[in-house]
C-alpha positions in Angstrom: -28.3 20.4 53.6 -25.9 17.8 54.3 -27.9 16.0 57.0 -29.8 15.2 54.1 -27.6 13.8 51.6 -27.0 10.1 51.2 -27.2 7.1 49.6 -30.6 5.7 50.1 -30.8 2.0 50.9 -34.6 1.3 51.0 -36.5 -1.1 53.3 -39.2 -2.9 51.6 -41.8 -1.7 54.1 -41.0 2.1 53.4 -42.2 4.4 51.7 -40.5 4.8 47.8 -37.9 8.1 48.3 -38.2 10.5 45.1 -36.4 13.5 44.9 -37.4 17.2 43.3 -36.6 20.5 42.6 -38.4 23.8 43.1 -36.3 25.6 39.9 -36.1 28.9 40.8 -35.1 31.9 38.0 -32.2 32.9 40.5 -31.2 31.0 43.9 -30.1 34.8 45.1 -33.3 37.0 44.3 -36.0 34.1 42.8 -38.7 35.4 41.0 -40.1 32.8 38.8 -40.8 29.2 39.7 -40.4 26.4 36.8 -43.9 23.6 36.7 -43.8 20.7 34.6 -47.1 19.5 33.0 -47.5 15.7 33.5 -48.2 13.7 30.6 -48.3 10.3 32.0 -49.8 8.0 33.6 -53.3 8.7 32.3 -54.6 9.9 35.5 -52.2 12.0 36.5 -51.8 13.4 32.4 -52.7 17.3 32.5 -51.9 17.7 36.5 -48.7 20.2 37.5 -45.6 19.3 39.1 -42.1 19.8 40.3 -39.9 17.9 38.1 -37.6 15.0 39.4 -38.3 11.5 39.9 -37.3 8.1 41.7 -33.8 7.3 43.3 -32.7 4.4 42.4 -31.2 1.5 45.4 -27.7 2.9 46.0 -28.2 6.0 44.5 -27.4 9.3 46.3 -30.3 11.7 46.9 -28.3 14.6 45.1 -27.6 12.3 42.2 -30.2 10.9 41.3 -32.0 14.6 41.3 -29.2 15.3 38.7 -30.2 12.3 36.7 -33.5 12.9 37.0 -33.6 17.0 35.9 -30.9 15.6 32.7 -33.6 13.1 31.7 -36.8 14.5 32.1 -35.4 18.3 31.1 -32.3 18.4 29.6 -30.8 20.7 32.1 -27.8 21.0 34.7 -28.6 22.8 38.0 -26.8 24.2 40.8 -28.4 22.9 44.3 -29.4 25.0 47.0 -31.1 24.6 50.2 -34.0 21.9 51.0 -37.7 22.8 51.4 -38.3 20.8 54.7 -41.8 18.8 55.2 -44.4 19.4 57.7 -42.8 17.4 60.0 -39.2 18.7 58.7 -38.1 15.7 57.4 -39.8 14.7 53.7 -43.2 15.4 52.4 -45.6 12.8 51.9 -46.5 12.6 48.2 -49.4 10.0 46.0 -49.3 6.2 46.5 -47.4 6.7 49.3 -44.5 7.7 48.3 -42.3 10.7 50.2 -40.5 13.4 48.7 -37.4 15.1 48.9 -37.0 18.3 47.3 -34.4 21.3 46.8 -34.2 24.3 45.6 -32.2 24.9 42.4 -31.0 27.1 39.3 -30.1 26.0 35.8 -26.6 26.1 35.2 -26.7 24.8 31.5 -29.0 24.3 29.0 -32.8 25.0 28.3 -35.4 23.4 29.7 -37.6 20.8 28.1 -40.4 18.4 28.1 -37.9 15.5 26.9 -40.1 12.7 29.7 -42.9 12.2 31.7 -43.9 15.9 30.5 -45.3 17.4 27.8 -45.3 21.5 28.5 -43.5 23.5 31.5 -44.3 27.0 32.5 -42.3 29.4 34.3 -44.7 31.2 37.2 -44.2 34.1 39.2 -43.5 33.4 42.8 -45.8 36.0 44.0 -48.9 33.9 42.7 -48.0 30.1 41.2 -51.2 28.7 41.7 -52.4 29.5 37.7 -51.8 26.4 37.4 -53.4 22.9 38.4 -50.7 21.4 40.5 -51.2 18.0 42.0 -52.7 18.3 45.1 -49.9 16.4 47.0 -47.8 19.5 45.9 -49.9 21.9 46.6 -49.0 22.6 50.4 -44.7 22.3 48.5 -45.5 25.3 46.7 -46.7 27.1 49.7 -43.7 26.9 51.5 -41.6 27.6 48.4 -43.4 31.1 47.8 -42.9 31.3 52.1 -39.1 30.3 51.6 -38.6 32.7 48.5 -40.3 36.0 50.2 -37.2 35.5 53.0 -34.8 36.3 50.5 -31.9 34.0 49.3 -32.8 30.0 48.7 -29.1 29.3 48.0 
């Protein structure tokens, strides 16, 4: 996981980094997978997703998916390992964007729609498609269920 840490210092030609987190019941015997409901912008408003968001410039990876999980649902969360992208690197995302994510467990608090959501849903990892993710994360939650069936994600 450390070869993926740092502080990201964007180019103006690349692709905007945003980080994410697969929340997971337990990071030692998962079970459940947490989806957050999108609620804006309009036409993305009803679509599933992992929760996170943007870093900002000069903002660690890890940080800014701290930030982003305290805004958007009010919760702390130990990290564990990265979910690797087709190409093992990031996974390409809408508007061409890329995407970092992690696995992770809440620590403290309860989760809630507090931004850019308006309902979350806990699924079970044996079938998490009763949902209508965005498509982009569609091939995320494939390898998450992969990831989980192996055991430990910690």
């Amino acid at each position: 996981m450390d070869s993926q840490i740092g502080t990201i210092d964007r180019m103006p030609d690349q692709p905007r980094l945003v980080v994410a987190a697969a929340i997971v019941d337990d990071l030692d015997a998962p079970t459940q997978l947490l989806a957050a409901r999108r609620s804006a912008p309009k036409s993305l408003a009803g679509l599933w997703e992992f929760a996170g968001g943007k870093i900002e410039d000069g903002e660690r990876d890890v940080d800014a998916l701290h930030r982003e999980l305290a805004e958007e649902l009010g919760i702390e969360v130990t990290i564990g390992r990265p979910i690797p992208g087709p190409t093992g690197a990031d996974w390409p995302i809408l508007h061409g964007h890329a995407m970092r994510i992690w696995f992770a467990a809440i620590d403290q608090g309860t989760p809630e729609p507090l931004a850019d959501h308006d309902a979350l849903r806990w699924l079970p990892l044996t079938d998490p498609y009763d949902v209508a993710w965005l498509e982009p994360d569609l091939p995320i939650v494939t390898a998450v269920r992969q990831h989980t069936a192996r055991g430990p994600v910690r």
